[in-house]
C-alpha positions in Angstrom: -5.6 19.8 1.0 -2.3 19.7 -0.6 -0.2 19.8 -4.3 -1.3 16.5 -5.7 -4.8 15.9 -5.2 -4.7 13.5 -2.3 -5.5 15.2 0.9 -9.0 15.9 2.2 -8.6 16.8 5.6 -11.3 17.8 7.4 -13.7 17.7 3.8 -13.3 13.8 4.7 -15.9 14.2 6.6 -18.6 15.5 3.4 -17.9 12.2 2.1 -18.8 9.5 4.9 -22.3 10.0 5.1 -24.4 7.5 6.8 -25.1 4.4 5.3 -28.4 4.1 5.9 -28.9 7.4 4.2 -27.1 6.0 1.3 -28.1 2.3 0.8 -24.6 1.7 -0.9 -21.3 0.4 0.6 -17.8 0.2 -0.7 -17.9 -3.4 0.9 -21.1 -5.1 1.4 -21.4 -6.9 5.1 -18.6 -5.0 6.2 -18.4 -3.4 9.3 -17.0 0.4 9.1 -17.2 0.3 5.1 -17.0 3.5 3.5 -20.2 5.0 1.6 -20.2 4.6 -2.3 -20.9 7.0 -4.5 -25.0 6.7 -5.8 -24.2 7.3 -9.2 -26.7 6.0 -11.7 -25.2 3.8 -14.9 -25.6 6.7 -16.6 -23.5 9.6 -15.1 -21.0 6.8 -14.0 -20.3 5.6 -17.4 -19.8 9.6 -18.7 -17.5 10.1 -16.0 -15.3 7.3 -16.4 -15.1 7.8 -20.3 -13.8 11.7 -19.6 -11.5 10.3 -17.0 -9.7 7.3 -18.8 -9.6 9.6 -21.9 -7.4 12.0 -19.7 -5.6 8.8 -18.6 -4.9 7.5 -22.2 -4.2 10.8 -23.7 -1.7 11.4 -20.8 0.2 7.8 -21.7 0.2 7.9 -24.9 0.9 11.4 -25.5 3.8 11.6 -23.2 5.5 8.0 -24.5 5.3 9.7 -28.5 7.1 12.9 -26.8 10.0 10.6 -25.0 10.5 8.3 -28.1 10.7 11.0 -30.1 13.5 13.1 -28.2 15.4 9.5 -27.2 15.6 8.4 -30.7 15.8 11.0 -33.0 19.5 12.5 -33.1 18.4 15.8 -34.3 16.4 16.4 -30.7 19.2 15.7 -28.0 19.5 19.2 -26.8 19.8 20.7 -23.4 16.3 22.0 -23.2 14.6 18.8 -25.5 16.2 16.3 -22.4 13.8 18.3 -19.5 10.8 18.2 -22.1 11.8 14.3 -21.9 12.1 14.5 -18.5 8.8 16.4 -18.1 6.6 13.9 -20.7 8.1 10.8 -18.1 6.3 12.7 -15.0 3.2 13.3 -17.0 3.4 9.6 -18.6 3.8 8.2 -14.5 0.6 10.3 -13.8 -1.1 8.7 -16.3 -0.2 5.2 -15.7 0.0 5.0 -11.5 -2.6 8.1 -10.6 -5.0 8.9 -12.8 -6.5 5.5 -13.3 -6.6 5.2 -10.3 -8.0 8.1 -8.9 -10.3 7.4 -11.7 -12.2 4.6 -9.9 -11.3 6.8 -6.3 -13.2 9.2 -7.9 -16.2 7.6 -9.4 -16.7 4.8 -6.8 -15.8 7.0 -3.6 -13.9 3.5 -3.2 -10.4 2.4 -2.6 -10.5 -1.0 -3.9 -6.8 -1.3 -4.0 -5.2 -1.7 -0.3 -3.6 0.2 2.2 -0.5 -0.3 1.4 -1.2 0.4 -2.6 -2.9 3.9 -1.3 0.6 4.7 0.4 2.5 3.9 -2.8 -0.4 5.9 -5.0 -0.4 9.0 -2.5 3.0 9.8 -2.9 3.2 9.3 -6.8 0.6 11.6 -6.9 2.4 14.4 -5.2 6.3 13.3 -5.7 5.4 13.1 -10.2 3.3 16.9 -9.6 6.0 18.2 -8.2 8.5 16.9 -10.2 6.6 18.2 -13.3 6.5 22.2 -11.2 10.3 21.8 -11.1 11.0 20.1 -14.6 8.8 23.5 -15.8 11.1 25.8 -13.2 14.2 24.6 -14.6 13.1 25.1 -18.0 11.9 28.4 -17.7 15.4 29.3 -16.8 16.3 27.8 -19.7 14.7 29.5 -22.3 15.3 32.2 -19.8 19.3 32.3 -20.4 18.4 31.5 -24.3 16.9 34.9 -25.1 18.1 37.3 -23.2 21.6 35.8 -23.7 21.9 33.6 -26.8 25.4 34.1 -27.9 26.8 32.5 -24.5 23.2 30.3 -23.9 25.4 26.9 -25.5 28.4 27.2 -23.1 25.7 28.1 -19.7 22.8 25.2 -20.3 25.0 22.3 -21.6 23.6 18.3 -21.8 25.5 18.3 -18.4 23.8 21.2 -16.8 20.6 19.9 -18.2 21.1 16.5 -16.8 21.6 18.2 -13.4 18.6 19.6 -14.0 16.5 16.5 -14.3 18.2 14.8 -11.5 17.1 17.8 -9.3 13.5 17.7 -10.3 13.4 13.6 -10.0 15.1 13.3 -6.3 13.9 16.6 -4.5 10.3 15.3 -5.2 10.7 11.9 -4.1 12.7 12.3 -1.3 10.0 14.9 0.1 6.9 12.6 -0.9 8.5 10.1 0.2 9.4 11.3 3.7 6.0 12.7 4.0 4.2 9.5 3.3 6.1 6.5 4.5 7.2 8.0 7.6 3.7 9.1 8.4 5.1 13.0 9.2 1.6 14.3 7.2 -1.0 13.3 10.0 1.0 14.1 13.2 -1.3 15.6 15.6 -4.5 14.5 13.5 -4.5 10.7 15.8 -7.9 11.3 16.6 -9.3 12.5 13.1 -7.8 10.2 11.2 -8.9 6.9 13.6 -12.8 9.0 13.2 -12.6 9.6 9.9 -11.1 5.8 8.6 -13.4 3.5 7.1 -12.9 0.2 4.7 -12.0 0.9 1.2 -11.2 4.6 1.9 -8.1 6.4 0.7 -7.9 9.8 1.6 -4.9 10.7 4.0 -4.9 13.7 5.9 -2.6 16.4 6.3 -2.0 18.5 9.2 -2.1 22.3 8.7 1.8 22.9 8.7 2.3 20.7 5.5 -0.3 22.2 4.0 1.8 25.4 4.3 4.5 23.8 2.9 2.6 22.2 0.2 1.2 25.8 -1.3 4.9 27.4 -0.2 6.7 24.9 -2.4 3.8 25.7 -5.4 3.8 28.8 -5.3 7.5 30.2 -4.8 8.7 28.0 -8.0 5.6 29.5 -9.8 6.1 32.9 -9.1 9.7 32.7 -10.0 8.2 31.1 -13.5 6.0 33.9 -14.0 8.8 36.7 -13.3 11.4 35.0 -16.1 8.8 34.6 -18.9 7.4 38.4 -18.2 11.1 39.3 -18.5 11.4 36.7 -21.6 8.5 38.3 -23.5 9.6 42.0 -22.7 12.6 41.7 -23.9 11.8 39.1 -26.8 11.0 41.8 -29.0 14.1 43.9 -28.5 16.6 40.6 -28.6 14.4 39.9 -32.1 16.2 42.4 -33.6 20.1 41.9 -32.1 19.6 38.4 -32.2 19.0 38.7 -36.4 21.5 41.0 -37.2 24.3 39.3 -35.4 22.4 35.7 -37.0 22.7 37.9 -40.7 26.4 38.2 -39.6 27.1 34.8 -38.7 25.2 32.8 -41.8 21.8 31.7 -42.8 22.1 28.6 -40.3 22.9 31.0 -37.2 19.2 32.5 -38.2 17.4 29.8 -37.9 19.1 28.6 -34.9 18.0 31.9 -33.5 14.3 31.5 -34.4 14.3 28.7 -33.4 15.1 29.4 -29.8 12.5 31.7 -29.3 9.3 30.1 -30.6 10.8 27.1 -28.3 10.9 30.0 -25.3 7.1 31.0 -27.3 5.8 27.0 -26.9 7.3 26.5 -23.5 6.0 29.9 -22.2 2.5 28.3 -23.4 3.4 24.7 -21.4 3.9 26.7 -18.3 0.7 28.9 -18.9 -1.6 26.0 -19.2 0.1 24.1 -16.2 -0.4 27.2 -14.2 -4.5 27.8 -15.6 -4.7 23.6 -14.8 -3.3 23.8 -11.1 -3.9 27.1 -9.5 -7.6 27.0 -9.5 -6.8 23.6 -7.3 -4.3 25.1 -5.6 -6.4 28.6 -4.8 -9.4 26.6 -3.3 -6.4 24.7 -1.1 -5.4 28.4 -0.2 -9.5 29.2 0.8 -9.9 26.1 2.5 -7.0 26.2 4.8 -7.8 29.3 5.8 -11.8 28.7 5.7 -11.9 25.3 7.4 -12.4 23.1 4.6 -15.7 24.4 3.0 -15.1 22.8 -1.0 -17.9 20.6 -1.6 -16.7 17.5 -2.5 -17.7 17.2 -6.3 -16.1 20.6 -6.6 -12.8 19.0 -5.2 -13.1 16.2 -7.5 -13.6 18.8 -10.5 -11.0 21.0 -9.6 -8.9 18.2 -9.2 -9.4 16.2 -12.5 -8.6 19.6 -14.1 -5.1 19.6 -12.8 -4.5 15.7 -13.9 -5.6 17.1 -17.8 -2.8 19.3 -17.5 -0.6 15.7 -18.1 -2.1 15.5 -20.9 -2.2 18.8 -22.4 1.5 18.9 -23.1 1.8 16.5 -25.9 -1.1 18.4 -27.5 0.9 21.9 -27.0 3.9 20.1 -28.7 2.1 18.5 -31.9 0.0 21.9 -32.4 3.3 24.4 -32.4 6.5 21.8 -33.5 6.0 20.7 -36.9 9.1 18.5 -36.3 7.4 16.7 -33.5 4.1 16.1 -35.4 6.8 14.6 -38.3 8.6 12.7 -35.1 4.9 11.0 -34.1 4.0 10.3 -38.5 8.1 7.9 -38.8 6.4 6.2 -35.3 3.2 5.8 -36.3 4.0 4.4 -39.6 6.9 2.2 -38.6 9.7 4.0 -40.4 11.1 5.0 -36.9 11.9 0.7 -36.9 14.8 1.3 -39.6 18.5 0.9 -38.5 19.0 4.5 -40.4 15.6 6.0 -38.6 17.5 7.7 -36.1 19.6 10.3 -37.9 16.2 11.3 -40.0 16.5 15.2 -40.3 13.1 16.6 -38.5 13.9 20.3 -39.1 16.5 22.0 -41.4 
């Protein structure tokens, strides 16, 4: 398996039973189809209600989050322009993976192409990825903020920032890309993969030394996100108290400022938390199975797997529950007032 969701490896295996055992093709009259998933009406239609509601919450959500930061004045910042950044990779998850993976998932069926299973494979792991780094770079954003506020404006400028997000949009492609296109992720498998192909499957398989890269590149940027928030919140407390004296010094403006900066370091710590608790039970059983030989059950793949596409949704809901100006931000869209010429200079926060 590998950071994404897409490959099943030897677990292929669990999900071409026979047909006859089955009674239900992906392609009727087709010789090699793939088996279909005997779901009755009833189960199916509760499982594709959870799954587009993921799928909807992840669009939607996201596209608020990026039209609120894009046209309210108040929000371009440094650190606002990789939560941007971040709500476009979870907004691409929702519109070119999750739905589909949603009928992948229900169906056991590819309905789409080969060439459309390509093109969804590495989307799935390029916009994952790019969401790990757009959470990396931010960490070390609110990272620099606390425990060095007074110079934090001159270190993380828009420029810096914008590096920032051009790094966690290429890296990701480039490496998806490469993987995908050029075929480099089933080198060696030949033989499985021509045993394991069927009609209407999509499924790729990846060979044992991108796996290893696959849980490498998840879990150096993660524990390099869990070091800088324990070293955030250890010294949060301490920098509380410089950080409001020198703000008493400088004005009541400088105060907020300063409060400000650390329940945004207090939210984001939370965005990383739940994109951690949404990925590393997949990425744990990816661990197990590369070392076990595969032994996940399928459904428990395919739960373990939806869990980690929720986490594109969480974010927006982390955002409206602890910024007040983002919750006004989604009220002046919602209601049209956004529309106005004058909309965009509309003060969010004090």
């Amino acid at each position: 398996m590998g950071f994404g969701c897409v490959s099943w490896d030897f677990s292929a295996m669990r999900t071409n039973a026979s047909p006859a055992a089955s009674g239900q093709l992906c392609y009727q009259n087709v010789t090699g189809s793939c088996v279909k998933a005997p779901y009755s009406p009833g189960p199916r239609f509760i499982l594709y209600t959870v799954f587009g509601f993921g799928a909807m919450l992840a669009v939607f959500g996201n596209l608020l989050v990026v039209t609120s930061i894009l046209h309210f004045k108040q929000l371009h910042s440094p650190t606002n322009f990789l939560i941007a950044s971040l709500a476009c990779a979870d907004f691409l998850v929702g519109v070119t993976v999750m739905p589909f993976s949603m009928v992948r998932s229900v169906e056991s069926c590819w309905y789409f192409g080969p060439s459309f299973c390509t093109f969804h494979t590495c989307c799935d792991v390029a916009f994952c990825y790019s969401s790990l780094v757009h959470l990396c770079f931010i960490s070390i954003d609110r990272y620099i903020a606390v425990t060095d506020p007074l110079l934090y404006p001159t270190k993380f400028t828009v420029s810096v920032s914008g590096i920032c997000v051009g790094i966690s949009w290429i890296l990701p492609l480039v490496y998806s890309g490469g993987l995908f296109f050029t075929g480099a992720h089933d080198d060696g498998l030949e033989e499985l993969v021509s045993a394991l192909s069927c009609v209407g499957g999509c499924r790729p398989v990846i060979n044992q030394f991108w796996i290893l890269i696959d849980l490498l590149l998840f879990f150096i940027p993660t524990f390099v996100m869990i070091i800088l928030y324990s070293n955030i919140f250890l010294v949060a407390q301490k920098q509380a108290i410089k950080i409001a004296n020198i703000a008493e010094a400088s004005g009541p403006n400088k105060a907020r400022e300063s409060k400000r900066e650390r329940k945004a370091a207090k939210t984001l710590g939370i965005t990383v938390i739940a994109f951690l608790i949404s990925w590393l039970p997949y990425m744990i059983d990816s661990f197990i199975d590369f070392l076990g030989g595969w032994i996940t059950p399928s459904y428990v793949y395919e739960i373990l797997c939806w869990f980690a596409y929720y986490n594109s949704a969480v974010n927006p809901l982390i955002y409206a529950l602890f910024y007040p100006w983002f919750r006004r931000a989604i009220k002046l869209i919602l209601s049209g007032q956004a529309l106005k010429d004058s909309s965009s200079t509309i003060r969010l926060f004090s």
